[in-house]
C-alpha positions in Angstrom: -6.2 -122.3 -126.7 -8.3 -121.9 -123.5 -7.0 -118.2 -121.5 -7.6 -116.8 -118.2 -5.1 -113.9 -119.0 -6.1 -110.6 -118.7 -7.9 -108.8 -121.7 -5.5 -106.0 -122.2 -6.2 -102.2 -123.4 -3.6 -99.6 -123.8 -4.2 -98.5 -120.3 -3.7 -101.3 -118.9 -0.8 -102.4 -120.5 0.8 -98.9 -119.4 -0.1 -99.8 -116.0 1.3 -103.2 -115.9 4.6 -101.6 -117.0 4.7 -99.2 -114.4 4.5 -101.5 -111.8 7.6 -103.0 -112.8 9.5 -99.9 -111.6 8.3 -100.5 -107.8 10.8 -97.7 -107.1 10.2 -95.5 -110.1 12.1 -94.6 -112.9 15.9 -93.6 -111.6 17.4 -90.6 -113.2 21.4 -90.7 -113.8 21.4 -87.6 -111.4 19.9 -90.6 -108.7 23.4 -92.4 -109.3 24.9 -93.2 -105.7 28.1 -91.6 -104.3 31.4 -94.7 -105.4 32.0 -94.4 -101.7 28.6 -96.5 -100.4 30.4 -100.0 -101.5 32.0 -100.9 -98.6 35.6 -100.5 -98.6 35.8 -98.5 -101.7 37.7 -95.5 -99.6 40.5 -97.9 -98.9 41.0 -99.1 -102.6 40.9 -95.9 -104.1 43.4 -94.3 -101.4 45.7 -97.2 -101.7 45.5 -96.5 -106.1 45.6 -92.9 -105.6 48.9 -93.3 -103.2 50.5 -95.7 -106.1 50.0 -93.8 -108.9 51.4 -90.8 -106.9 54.6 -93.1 -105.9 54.6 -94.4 -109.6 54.2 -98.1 -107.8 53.6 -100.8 -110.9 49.7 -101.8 -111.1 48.3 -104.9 -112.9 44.8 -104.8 -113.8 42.9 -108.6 -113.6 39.6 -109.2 -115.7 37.8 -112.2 -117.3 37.0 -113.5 -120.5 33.2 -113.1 -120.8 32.0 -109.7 -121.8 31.5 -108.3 -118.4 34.9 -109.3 -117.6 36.3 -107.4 -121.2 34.6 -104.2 -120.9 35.6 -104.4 -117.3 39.3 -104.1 -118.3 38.8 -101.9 -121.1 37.1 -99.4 -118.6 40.4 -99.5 -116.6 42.8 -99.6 -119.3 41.1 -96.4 -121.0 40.9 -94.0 -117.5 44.6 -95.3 -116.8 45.4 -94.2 -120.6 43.7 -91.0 -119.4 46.1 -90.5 -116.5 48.7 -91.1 -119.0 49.7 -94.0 -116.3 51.3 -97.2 -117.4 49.1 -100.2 -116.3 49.5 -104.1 -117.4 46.3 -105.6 -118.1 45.8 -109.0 -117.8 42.4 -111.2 -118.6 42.9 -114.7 -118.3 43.4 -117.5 -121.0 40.4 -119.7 -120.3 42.2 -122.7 -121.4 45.6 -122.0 -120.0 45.0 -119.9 -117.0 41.4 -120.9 -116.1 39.1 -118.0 -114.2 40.3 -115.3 -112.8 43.2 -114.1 -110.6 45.1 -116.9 -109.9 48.7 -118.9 -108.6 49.0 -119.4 -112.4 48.2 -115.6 -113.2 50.3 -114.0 -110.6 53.3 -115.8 -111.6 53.1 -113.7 -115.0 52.6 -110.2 -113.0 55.4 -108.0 -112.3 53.5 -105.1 -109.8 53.0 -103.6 -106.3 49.4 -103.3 -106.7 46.9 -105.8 -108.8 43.5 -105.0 -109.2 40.8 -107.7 -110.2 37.4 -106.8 -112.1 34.5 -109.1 -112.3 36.4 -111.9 -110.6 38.2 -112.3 -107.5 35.9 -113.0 -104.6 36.7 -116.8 -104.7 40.6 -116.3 -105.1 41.7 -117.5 -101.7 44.9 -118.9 -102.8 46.1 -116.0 -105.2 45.2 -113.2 -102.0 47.6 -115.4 -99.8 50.4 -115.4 -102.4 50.1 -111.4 -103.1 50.1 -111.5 -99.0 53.7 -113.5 -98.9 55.1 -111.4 -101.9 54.1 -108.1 -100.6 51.5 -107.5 -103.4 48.5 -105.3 -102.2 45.4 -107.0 -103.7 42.0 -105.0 -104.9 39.6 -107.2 -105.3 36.8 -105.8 -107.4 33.7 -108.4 -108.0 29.6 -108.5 -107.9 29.7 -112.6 -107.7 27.9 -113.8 -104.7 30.5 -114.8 -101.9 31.0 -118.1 -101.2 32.1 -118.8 -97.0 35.2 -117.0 -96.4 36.4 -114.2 -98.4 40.1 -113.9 -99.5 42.3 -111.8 -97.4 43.2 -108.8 -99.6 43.8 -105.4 -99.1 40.2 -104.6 -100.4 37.4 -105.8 -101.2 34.7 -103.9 -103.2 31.6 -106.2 -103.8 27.7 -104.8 -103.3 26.9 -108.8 -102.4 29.4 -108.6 -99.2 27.6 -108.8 -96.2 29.3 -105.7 -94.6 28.1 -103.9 -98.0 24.8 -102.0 -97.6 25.1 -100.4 -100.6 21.3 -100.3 -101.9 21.8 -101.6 -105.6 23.5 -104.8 -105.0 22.1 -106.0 -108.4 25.2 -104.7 -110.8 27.8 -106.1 -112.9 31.7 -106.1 -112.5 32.0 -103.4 -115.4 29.5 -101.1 -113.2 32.1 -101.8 -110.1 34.8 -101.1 -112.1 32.9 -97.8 -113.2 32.4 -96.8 -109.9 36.0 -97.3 -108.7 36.9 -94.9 -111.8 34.2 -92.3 -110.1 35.9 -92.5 -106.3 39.5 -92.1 -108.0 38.1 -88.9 -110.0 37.1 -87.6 -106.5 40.0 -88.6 -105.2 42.1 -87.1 -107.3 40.4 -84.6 -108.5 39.6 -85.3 -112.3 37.8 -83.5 -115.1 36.9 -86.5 -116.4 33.0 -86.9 -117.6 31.7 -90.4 -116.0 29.7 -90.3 -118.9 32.0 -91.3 -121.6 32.2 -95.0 -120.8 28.3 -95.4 -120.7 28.5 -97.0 -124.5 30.7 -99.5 -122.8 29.2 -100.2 -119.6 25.2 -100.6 -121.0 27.2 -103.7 -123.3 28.4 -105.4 -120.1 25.4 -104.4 -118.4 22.9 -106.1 -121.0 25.3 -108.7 -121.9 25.8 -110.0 -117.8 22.1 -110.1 -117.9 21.6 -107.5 -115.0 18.4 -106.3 -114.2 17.0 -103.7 -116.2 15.4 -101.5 -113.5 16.2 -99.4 -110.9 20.0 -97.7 -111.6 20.7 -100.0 -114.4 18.0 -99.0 -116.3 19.2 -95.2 -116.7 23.0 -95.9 -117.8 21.9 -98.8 -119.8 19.2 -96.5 -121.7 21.8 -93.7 -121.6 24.5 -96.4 -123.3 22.3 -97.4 -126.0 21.7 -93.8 -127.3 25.8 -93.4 -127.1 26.2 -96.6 -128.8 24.3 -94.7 -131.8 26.8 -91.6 -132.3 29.8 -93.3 -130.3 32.7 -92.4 -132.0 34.4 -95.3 -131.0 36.0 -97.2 -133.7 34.7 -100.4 -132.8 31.1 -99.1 -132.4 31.9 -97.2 -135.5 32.4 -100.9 -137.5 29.1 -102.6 -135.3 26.8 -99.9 -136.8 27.9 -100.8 -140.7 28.3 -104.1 -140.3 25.1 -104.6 -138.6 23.5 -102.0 -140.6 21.9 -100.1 -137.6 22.0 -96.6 -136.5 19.5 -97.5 -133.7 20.5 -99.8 -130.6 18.3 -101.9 -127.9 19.5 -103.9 -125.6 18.4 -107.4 -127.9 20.6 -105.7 -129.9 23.2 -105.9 -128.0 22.1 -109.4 -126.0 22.0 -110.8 -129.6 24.1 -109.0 -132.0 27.2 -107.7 -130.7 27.9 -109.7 -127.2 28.2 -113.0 -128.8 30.8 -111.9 -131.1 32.3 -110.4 -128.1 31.9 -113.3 -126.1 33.3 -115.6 -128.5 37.1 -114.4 -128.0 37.2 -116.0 -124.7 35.2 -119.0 -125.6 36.7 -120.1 -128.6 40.3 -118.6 -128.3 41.8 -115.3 -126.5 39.5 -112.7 -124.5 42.8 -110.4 -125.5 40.9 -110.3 -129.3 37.9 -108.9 -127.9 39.8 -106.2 -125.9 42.0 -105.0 -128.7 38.7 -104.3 -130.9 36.8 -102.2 -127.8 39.9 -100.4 -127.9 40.8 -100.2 -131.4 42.3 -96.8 -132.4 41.7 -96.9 -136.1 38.8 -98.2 -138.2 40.7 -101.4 -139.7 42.1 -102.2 -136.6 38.1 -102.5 -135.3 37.0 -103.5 -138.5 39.9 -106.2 -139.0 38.8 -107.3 -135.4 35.5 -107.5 -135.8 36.0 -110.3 -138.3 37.5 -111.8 -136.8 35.4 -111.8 -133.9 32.6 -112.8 -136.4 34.6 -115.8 -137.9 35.3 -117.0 -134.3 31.3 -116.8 -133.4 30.3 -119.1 -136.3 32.9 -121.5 -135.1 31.4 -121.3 -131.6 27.7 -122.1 -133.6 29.0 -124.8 -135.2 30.8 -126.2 -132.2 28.2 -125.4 -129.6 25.0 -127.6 -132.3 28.0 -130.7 -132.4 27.7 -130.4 -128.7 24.1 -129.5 -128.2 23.2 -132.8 -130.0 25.5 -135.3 -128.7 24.6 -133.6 -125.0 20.4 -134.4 -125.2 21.5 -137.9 -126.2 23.4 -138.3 -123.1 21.1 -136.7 -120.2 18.5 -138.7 -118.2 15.2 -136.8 -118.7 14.1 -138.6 -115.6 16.9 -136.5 -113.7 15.7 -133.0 -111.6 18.9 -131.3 -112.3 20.2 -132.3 -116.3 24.1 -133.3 -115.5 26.5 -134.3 -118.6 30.2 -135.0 -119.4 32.3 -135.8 -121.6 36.6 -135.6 -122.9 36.0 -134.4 -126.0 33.7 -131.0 -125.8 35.1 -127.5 -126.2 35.2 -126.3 -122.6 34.3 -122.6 -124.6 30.5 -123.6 -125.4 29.3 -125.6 -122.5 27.2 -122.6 -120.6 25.6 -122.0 -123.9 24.8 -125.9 -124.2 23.6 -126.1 -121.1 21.3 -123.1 -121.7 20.3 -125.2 -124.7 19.4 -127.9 -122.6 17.3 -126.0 -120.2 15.6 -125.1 -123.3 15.1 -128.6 -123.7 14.6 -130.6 -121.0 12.6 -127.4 -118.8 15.4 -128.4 -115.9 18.4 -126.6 -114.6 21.2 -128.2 -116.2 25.0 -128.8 -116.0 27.3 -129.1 -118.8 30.9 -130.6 -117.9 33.8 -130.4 -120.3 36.9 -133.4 -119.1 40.3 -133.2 -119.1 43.0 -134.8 -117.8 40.6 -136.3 -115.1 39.5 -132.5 -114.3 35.7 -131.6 -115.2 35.0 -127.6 -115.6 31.4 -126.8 -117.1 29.0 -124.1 -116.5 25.2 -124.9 -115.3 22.2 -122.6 -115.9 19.0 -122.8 -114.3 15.3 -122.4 -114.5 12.1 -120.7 -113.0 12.9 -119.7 -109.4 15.3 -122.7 -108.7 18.6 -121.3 -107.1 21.0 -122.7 -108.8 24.1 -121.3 -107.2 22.4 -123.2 -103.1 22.3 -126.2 -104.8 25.7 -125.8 -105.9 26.4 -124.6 -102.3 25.4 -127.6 -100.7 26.9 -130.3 -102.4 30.6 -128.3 -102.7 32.2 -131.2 -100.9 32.3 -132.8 -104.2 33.5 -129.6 -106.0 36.8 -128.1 -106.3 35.1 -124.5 -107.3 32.5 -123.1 -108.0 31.0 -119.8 -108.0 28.1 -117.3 -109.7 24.9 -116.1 -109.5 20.8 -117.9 -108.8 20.7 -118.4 -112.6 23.7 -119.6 -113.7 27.2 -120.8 -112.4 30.7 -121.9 -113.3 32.2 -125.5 -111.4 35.3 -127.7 -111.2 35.9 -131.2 -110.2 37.4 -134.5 -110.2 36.1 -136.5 -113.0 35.6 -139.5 -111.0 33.8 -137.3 -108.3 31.0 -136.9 -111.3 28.7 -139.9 -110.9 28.4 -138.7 -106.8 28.1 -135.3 -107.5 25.3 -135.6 -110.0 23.6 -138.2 -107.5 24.1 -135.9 -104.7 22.5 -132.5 -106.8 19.6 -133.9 -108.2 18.6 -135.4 -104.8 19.2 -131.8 -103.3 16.9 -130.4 -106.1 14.3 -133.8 -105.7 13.5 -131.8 -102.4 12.5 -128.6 -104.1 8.7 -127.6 -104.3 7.6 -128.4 -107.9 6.4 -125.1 -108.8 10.0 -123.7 -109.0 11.0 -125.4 -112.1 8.2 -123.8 -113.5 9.8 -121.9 -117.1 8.5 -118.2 -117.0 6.1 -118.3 -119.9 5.5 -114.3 -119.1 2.5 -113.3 -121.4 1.3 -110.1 -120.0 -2.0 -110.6 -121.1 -4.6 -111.3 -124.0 -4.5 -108.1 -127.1 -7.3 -107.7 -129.4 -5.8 -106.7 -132.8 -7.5 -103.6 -132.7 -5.2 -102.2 -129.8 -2.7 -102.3 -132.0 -1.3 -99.0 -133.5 1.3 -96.4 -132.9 -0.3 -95.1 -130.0 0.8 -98.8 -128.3 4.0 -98.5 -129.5 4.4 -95.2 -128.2 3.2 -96.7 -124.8 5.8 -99.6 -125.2 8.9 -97.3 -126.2 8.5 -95.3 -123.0 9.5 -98.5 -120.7 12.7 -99.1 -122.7 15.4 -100.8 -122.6 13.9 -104.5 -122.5 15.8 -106.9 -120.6 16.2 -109.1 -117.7 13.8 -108.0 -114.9 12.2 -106.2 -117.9 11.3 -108.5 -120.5 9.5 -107.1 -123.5 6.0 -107.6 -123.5 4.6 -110.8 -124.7 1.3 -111.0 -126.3 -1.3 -113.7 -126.9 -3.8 -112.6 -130.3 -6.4 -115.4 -130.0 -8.3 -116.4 -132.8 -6.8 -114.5 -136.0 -6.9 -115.4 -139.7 -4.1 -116.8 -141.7 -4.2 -113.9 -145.0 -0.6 -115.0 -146.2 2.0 -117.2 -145.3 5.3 -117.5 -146.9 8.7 -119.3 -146.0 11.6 -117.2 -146.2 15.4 -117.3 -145.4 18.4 -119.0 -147.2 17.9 -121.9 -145.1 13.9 -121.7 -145.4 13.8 -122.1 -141.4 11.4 -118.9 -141.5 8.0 -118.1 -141.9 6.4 -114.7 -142.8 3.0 -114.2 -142.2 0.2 -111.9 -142.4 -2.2 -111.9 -139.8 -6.1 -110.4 -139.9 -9.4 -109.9 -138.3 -12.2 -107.5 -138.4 -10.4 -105.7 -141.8 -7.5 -105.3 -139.8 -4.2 -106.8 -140.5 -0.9 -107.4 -138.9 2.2 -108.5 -140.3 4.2 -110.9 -138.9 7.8 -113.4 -138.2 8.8 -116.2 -137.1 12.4 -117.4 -136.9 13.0 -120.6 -136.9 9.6 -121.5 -137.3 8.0 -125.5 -135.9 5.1 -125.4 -138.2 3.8 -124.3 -141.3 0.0 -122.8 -141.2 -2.7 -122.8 -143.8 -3.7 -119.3 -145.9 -7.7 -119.4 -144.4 -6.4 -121.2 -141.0 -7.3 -119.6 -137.4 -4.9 -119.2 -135.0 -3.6 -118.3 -131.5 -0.1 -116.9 -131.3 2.0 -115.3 -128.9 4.9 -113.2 -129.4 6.2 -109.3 -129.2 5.7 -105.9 -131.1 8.3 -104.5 -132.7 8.9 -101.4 -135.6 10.4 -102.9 -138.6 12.2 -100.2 -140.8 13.2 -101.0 -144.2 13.3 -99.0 -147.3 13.0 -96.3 -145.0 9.3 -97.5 -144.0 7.9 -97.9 -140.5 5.4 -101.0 -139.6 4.3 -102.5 -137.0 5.7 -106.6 -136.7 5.0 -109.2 -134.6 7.7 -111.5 -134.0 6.0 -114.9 -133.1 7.2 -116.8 -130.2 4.6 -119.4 -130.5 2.0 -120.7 -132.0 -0.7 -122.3 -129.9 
């Protein structure tokens, strides 16, 4: 494989790393004051005046993980208070997203409070308005036109917001409303204590890992270690870590988390983040676990039937159909991004109503392209990257017209997939003194990816397929009398003991048997 990456040395890789963090690594003491999002003085006075007038107060959240923790936050510092709050998170299926007509007809309360959702709810702010409900609305989802007309809004991605880290997730508004109402009222309540929770939504949302993020999600993961939480309590033993990164996290626990909502009730996942015993977590966690192989299972059915159906030839992948588990389609249509290297849009139909999720690709915006075909859309809202949308079924055939001539306008070089290989790494850079080097730019996430590696030219020592389903390949790797031990998950292509290869993939320490080694995890080989 021909390269014009850079050669790397340790130095340079430390450099490359550093100017990632344009504004330098932020401290927890760099934290900004609740009160810089706009309008966050009026919602806390109008909570603090109806907990002191023992008003009712319904809390709103979602169903994804954000959405969970996001409640849980609220529900724990109310428990606090010792205040009595209801807390609601929508039945995907039943209720759909969000505060809603349907969702309000179920709340008995003076005051109702939305987390992660809400910026879209026009018609649920104009029935709190006639039934003289005060409505918080708590969100970070990009605004769509005209807001609703509650009592508050609190969202960094408001226009009138100048709040300088508009880049956060629902649970991290959420936490900062808990901050202005510990002001407010004048709490001894450390902020601190809901770091395990917030670094899962943080990681899970897919938020940036820089700037503020990165200290409370770095912060998080060390609390996630000793958290005496029962539910983190059971994630440690049944995952058989003491030690958590955010991949952790991205692929261990928020799936199982994330499957509640998708496959059932987000209630499930709520009750286990705020378990009170160890086989109320543990009981929960099971069944969390049994509910994400069902979403597996469901999501390869759908997966397959889904790359049959979509018109390579098409900018922007669009697909539908009656019978697919409305639960799975965002992770399909990540699946087929994968696939096709095109944003695409996964629709699941029922009674003449499509709702499906679309994720996106390189620098294309998904959420404008929504934007301008919304005429055909009854909803829609979320971020450049990915998006949530509802319409008529017989509205799909225009709308999918109408989208992927939009997208047929963009510049080609947006669809471009972001291979990201920082650069080319002899084998004999490779030692603990790297490593060290890597650990100090931890966590590894969105806007932070772990370094990715090309080793050109390396022997083939050993190669061995391993797994239950033999889908993986263990390899050892060598040049100059020095060798490097390697994986690869779900591996393409076997490779020949003797053979010479380029690969491409990411250092990691492998522990087992209470031994330390350096591992590459192959991404690819070339």
């Amino acid at each position: 494989m021909g390269s014009n990456l850079p050669k790397l040395t340790k130095a340079s890789i430390a450099a490359l790393l550093e100017a990632r963090f344009l504004d330098g690594f932020k401290e927890l003491k760099d934290l900004p004051n609740p009160f810089e999002l706009h309008e966050m003085d009026r919602a806390a006075d109008r909570i603090v005046r109806a907990i002191r007038h023992k008003e009712r107060i319904a809390i709103v959240g979602d169903y994804d993980v954000d959405g969970v923790v996001s409640s849980a936050l609220m529900e724990e510092f109310f428990e606090l208070l010792d205040y009595p709050v209801d807390v609601v998170i929508p039945n995907r299926f039943v209720d759909g997203y969000g505060v809603s007509p349907k969702i309000l007809d179920r709340i008995d309360a003076d005051v109702v409070i939305t987390v992660d959702n809400g910026i879209t709810a026009i018609d649920a702010a104009n029935i709190c308005k006639e039934r003289g409900i005060d409505l918080i609305i708590t969100d970070h989802h990009t605004p769509s036109g005209t807001l609703p007309d509650a009592y508050a809004i609190v969202n960094p991605k408001k226009d009138a917001c100048s709040f300088a880290y508009p880049d956060i997730c629902g649970a991290q508004v959420a936490w900062f409303l808990i901050g202005a109402l510990k002001q407010r009222l004048n709490l001894e309540i450390r902020m601190g204590r809901f770091l395990d929770l917030l670094a899962l939504a943080i990681v899970a949302d897919v938020m940036p890992l820089t700037s503020i993020n990165r200290p409370l999600v770095r912060k998080g993961l060390e609390m996630l270690s000793s958290s005496n939480r029962p539910a983190f309590e059971v994630v440690r033993s049944y995952l058989g870590k003491q030690r958590f990164s955010a991949e952790d996290i991205g692929y261990g626990i928020a799936p199982r988390i994330n499957s509640a909502g998708r496959m059932e009730d987000a209630s499930i996942a709520l009750k286990f983040l705020r378990a009170k015993t160890i086989d109320e977590a543990s009981s929960g966690w099971i069944t969390l676990d049994a509910l994400n192989q069902m979403r597996r299972q469901e999501e390869m059915e759908t997966t397959e039937t889904a790359i049959a159906m979509a018109n390579p030839d098409d900018p922007v992948i669009v697909v539908a159909r009656e019978d697919w588990h409305e639960g799975v389609v965002g992770i399909v249509a990540s699946r087929l991004v994968d696939r096709f290297k095109k944003p695409a849009i996964v629709l699941s139909v029922e009674n003449g109503r499509a709702k499906g999720s679309g994720r996106s690709i390189g620098d294309v915006n998904l959420f404008v392209l929504l934007d301008r075909c919304k005429s055909f859309l009854t909803a829609f809202g979320g971020h450049k990257m990915a998006a949530g949308l509802s319409l008529d079924k017989e509205k799909i055939e225009a709308f999918r017209g109408a989208i992927c001539k939009e997208a047929s306008m963009l510049p080609p070089e947006l669809f471009m997939p972001k291979e990201n290989i920082l650069g080319e790494l002899p084998i004999g850079e490779i030692d603990w003194g790297l490593m060290e080097i890597l650990a100090r730019y931890e966590p590894y996430g969105e806007a932070n990816s772990r370094p990715k590696f090309l080793i050109k030219n390396i022997s083939v020592i050993d190669a061995n397929i391993i797994g239950a389903e033999k889908n993986h390949m263990k390899l050892l790797l060598g040049s100059k009398n020095i060798s490097l031990s390697a994986i690869q998950f779900g591996f393409k292509k076997m490779v020949s003991v003797g053979e010479n290869i380029d690969v491409s993939g990411t250092l990691q320490v492998n522990e087992f048997n209470g031994r330390r080694t350096i591992q590459l995890l192959v991404d690819k080989i070339h």
